[in-house]
N, C-alpha and C positions, 0 to 999 in steps of 0.2 A: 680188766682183762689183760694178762701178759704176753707179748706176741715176742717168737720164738725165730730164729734159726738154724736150717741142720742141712749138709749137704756128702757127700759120697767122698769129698777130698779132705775129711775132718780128720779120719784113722782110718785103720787096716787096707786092704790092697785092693785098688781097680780091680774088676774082671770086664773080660770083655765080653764082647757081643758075638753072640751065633743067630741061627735060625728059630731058636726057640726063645720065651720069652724072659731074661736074665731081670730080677729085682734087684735094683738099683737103691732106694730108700724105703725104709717102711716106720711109718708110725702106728705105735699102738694103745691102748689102755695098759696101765701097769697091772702087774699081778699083786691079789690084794684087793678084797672091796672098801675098805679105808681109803687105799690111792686114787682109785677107779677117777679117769675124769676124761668131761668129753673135749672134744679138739675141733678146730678149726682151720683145715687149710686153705688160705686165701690168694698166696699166689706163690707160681712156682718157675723154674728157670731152665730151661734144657740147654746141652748142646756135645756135641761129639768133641774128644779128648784126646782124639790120638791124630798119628797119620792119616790124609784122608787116602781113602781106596782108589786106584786106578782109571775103577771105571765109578761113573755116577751113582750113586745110590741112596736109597732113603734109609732112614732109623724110624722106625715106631715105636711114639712111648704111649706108657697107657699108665693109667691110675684107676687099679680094681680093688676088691674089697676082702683082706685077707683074715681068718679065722686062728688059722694056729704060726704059732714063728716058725721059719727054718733057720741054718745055719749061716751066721754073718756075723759082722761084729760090732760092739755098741757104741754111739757115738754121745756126744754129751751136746746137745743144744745149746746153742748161744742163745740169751737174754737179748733183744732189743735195746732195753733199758737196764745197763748191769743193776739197779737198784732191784730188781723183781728177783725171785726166787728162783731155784732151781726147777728145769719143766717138770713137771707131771709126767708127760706120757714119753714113751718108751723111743727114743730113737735106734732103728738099725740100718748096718749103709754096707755095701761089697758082698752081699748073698755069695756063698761057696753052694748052697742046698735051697732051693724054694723051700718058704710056706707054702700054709694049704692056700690056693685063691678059689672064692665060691665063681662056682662055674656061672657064664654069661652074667657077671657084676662089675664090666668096665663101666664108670663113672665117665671116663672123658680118655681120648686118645687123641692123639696130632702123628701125623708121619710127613718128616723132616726129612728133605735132603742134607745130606753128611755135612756139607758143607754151612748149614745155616744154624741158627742157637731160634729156641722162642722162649718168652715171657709170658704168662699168665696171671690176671690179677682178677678175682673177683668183684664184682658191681658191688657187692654189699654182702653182708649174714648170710641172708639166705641163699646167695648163690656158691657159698665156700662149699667146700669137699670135706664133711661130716664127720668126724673119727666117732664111732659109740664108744660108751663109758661101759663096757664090756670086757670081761679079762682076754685079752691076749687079740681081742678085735682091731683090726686098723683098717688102714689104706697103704697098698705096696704101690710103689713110681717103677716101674718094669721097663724095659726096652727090648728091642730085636732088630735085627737086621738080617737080611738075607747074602748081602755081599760085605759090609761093612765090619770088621772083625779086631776091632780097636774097644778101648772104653770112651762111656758117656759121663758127664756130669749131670747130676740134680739134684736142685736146691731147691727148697721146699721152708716158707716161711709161714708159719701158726702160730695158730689161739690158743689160749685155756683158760 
């Protein structure tokens, strides 16, 4: 199994945060059922990128479960092990346009103060965050904030 890297400071431009919820990273199944392959993300890494705001505030990030792409730009996954191949699934990073996301399919959220970063590592397989071998299926890494109006980083390390 080859385990991957891919995070929002790879290319194209930060956006920042509003009140709604901006996708930050999305992994998908490539298009193509030849490519089709399912994914594993095992652990992943927040933390706010900019100036901090004034007053105290939190960021929430979420990881839900998205069907079709929007507008963003493509990033190319780092290898682990540069001996392994190029990834399989599809990475995107800086959303100008959401995806579709299916309604009430957050898998997992944390709300952070601006000020703090967190780490997430799976126990094992079965507790990673799933990508299906589905065209254009993944998982978006999202954030918002209500006072907080800077960009976030997220790094997101998988399977295939």
């Amino acid at each position: 199994m080859a385990l991957y890297s891919v995070n929002n400071r790879l290319t194209g431009t930060q956006q920042s945060l509003n009140t709604t919820f901006k996708t930050i990273v999305a992994l998908t199944a490539a298009t193509g059922a030849a490519t089709l392959k399912r994914g594993w993300i095992y652990e992943w890494e927040v933390g706010a990128d900019g100036a901090p705001n004034a007053l105290d505030c939190a960021i929430v990030y979420d990881w839900s479960r998205q069907t079709a792409a929007g507008t963003s730009t493509a990033a190319t996954p780092n290898p682990l092990d540069s001996a392994d191949t190029a990834a399989g699934l599809v990475a995107s990073v800086n959303f100008t346009a959401e995806g579709t996301i299916t309604a009430a399919s957050s898998l997992m959220s944390v709300a952070l103060n601006q000020r703090n970063s967190q780490r997430w590592i799976a126990r094992d397989e079965k507790s990673a965050l799933i990508i299906p071998a589905t065209n254009l299926a993944g998982i978006a890494a999202r954030a918002l904030s209500p006072t907080y109006q800077a960009s976030v980083v997220v790094t997101e390390m998988f399977a295939e």
